[in-house]
N, CA, C and O atoms as a DFTB+ gen file, in Angstrom:
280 C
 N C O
     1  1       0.846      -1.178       0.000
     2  2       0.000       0.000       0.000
     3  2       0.891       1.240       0.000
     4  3       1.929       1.409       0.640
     5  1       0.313       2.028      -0.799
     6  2       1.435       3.613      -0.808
     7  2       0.363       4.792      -0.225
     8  3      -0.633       5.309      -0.729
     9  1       0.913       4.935       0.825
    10  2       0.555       5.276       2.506
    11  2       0.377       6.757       1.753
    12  3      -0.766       7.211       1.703
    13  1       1.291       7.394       1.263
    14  2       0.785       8.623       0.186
    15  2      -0.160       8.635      -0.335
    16  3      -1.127       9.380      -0.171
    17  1      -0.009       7.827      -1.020
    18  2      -1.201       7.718      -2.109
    19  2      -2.769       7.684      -1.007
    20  3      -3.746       8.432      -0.980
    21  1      -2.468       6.672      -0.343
    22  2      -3.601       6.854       0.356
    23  2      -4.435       7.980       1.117
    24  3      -5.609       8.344       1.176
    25  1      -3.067       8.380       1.733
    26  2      -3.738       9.901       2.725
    27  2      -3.965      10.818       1.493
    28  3      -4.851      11.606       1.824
    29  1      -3.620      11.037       0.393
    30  2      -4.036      12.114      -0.535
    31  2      -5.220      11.890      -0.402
    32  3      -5.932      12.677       0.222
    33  1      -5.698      10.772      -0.955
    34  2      -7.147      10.324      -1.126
    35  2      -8.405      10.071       0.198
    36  3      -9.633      10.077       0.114
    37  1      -7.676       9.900       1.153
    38  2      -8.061      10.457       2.374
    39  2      -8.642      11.831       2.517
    40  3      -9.726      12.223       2.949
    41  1      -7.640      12.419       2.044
    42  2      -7.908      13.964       2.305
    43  2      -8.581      14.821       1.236
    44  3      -9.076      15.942       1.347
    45  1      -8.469      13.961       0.094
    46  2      -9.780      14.687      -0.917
    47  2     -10.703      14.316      -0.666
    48  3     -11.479      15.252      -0.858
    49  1     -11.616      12.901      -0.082
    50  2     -12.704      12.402       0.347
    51  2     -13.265      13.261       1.300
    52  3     -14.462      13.542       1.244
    53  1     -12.370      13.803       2.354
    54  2     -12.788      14.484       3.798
    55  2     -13.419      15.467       3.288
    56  3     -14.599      15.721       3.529
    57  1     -12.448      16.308       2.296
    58  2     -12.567      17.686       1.710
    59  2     -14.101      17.856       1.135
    60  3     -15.109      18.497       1.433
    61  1     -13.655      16.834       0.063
    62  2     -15.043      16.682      -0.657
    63  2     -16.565      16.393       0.289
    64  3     -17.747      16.523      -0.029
    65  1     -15.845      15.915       1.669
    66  2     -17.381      15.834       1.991
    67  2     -17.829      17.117       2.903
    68  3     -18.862      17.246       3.560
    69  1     -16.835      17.944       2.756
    70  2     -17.111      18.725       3.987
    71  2     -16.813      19.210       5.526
    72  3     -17.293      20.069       6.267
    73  1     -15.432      17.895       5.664
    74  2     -15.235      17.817       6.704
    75  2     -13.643      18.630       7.189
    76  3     -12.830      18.866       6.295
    77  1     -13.385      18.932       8.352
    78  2     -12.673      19.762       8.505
    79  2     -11.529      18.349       9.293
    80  3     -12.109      17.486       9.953
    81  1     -10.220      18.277       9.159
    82  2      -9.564      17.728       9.874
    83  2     -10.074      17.157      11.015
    84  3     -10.387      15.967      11.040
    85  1     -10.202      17.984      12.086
    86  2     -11.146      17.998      13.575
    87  2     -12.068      17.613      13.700
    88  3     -12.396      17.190      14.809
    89  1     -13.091      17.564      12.426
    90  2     -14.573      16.690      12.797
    91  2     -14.121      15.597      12.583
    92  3     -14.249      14.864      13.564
    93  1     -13.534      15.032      11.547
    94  2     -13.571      13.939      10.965
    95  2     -12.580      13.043      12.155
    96  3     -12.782      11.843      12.342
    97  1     -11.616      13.733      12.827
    98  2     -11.180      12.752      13.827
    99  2     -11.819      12.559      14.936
   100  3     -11.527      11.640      15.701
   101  1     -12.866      13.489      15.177
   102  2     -13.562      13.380      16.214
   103  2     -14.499      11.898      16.036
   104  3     -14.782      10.903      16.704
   105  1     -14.792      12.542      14.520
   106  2     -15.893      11.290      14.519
   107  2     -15.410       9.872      14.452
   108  3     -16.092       8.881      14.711
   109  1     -14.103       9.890      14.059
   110  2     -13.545       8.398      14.074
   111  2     -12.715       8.064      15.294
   112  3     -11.898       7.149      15.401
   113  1     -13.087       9.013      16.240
   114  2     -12.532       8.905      17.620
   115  2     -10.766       8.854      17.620
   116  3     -10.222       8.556      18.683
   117  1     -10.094       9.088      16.666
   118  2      -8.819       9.071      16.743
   119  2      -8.055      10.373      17.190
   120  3      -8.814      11.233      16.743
   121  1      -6.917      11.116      17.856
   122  2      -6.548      12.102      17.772
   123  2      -6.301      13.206      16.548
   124  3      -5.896      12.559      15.582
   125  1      -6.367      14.275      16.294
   126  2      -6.330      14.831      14.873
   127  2      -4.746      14.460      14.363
   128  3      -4.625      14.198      13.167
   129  1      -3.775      14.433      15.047
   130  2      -2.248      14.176      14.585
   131  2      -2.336      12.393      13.755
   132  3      -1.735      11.907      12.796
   133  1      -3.211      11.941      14.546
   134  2      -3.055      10.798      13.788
   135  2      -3.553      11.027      12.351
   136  3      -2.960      10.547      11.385
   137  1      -4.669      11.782      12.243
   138  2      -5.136      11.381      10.960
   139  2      -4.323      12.476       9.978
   140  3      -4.303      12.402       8.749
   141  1      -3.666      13.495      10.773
   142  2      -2.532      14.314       9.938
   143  2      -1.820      13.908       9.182
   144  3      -1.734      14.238       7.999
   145  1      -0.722      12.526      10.200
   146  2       0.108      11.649       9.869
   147  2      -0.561      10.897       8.522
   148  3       0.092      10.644       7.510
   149  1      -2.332      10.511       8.743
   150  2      -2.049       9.627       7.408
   151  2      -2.336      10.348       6.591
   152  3      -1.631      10.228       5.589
   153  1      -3.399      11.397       6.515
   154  2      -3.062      12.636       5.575
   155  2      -1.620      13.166       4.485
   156  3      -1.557      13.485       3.298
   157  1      -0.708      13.065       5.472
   158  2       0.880      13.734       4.808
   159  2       1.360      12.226       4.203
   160  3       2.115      12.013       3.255
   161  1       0.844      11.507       4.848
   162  2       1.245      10.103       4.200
   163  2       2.893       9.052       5.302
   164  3       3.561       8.045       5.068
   165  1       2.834      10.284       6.661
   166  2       4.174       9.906       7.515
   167  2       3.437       9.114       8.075
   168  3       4.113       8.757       9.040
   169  1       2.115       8.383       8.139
   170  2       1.870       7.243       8.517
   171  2       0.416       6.527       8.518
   172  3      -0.735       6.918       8.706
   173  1       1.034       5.277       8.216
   174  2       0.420       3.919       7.765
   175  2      -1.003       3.809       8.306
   176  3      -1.137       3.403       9.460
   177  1      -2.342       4.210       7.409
   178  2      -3.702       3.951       8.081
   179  2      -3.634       2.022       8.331
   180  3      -3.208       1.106       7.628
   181  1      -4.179       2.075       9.459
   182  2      -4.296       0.231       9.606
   183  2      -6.136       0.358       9.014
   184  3      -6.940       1.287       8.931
   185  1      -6.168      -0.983       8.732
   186  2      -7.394      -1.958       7.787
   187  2      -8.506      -0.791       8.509
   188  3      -8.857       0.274       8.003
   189  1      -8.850      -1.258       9.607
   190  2      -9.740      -0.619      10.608
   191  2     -10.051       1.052      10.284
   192  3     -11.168       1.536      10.103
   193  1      -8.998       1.639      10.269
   194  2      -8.991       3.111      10.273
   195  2      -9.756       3.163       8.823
   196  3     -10.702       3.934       8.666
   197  1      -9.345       2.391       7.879
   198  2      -9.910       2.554       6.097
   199  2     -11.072       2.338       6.318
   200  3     -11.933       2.989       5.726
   201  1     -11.460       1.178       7.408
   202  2     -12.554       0.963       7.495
   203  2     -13.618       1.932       7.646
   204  3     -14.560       2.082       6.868
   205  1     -13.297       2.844       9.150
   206  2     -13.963       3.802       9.412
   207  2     -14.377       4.271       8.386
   208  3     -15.416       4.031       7.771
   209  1     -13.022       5.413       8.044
   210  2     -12.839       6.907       6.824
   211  2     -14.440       5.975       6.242
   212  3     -15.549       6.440       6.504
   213  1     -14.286       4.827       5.555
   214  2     -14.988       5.109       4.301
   215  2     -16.208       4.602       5.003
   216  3     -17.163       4.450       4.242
   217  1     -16.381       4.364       5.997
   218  2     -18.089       4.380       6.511
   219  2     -18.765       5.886       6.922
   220  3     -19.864       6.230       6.487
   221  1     -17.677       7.003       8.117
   222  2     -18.056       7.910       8.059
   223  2     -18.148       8.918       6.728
   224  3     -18.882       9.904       6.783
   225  1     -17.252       8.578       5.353
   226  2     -17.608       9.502       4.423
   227  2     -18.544       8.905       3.591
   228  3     -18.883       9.550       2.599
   229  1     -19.147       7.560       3.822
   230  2     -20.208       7.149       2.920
   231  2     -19.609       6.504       1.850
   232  3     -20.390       5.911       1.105
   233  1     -17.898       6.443       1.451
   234  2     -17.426       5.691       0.141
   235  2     -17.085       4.693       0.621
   236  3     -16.788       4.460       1.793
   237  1     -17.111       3.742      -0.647
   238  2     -16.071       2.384      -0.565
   239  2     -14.735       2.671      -0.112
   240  3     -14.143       3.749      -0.166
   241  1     -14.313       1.495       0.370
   242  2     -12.699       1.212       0.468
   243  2     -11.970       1.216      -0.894
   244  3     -10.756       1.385      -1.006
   245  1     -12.615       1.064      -1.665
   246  2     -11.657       0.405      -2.838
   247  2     -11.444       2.315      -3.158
   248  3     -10.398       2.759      -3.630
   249  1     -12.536       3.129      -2.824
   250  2     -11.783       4.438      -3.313
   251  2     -10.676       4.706      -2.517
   252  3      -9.759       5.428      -2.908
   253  1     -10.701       4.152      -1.384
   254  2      -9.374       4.660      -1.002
   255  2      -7.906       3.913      -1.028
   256  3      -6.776       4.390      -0.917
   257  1      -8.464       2.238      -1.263
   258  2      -7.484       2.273      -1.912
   259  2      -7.905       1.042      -3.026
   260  3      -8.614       0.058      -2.816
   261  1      -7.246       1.435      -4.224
   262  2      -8.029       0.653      -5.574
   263  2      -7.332      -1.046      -5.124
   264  3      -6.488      -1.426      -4.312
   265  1      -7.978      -1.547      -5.870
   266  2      -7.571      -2.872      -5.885
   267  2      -6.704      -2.919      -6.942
   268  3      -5.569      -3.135      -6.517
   269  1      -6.732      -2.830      -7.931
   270  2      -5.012      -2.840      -8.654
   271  2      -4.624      -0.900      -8.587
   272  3      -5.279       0.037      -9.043
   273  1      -3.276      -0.911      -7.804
   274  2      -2.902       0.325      -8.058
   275  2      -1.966       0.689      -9.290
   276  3      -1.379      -0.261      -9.810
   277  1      -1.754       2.009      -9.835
   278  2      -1.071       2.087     -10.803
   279  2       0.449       1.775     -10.483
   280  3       1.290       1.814     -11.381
C-alpha cells in the first residue's frame, strides 16, 4: 500500500465531503495528529482506520485504496 497515495485520497474524500480535519477525527474517535500523519502520508492507516474513513464519508474502500494500483 502507498501510505501517500492513500492519505491524498483520504484527504480529498474528507474535503469533498465537507469535513474539517477535527470533525472527521472526532468522529472516528482518533486524535487529529493521527489522521494528519495519514493525511501527509508519515503514517500507515491500519485496515480498521480505512474501514472507518470510508463508513463515516459514505465511500467504498476500494476508493481509497483501488484494488489494482497504478
Amino acid at each position: 500500500m502507498d501510505k501517500t497515495r492513500v492519505g491524498r485520497r483520504i484527504k480529498a474524500f474528507r474535503k469533498l465531503k465537507g469535513f474539517t480535519q477535527l470533525e472527521l477525527a472526532k468522529e472516528l474517535e482518533i486524535p487529529i495528529s493521527v489522521l494528519g500523519g495519514v493525511e501527509r502520508g508519515t503514517r500507515e492507516p491500519s485496515e480498521v482506520l480505512i474501514q472507518k474513513v470510508s463508513e463515516t464519508l459514505n465511500i467504498d474502500t476500494e476508493e481509497i485504496i483501488p484494488k489494482e494500483e497504478d
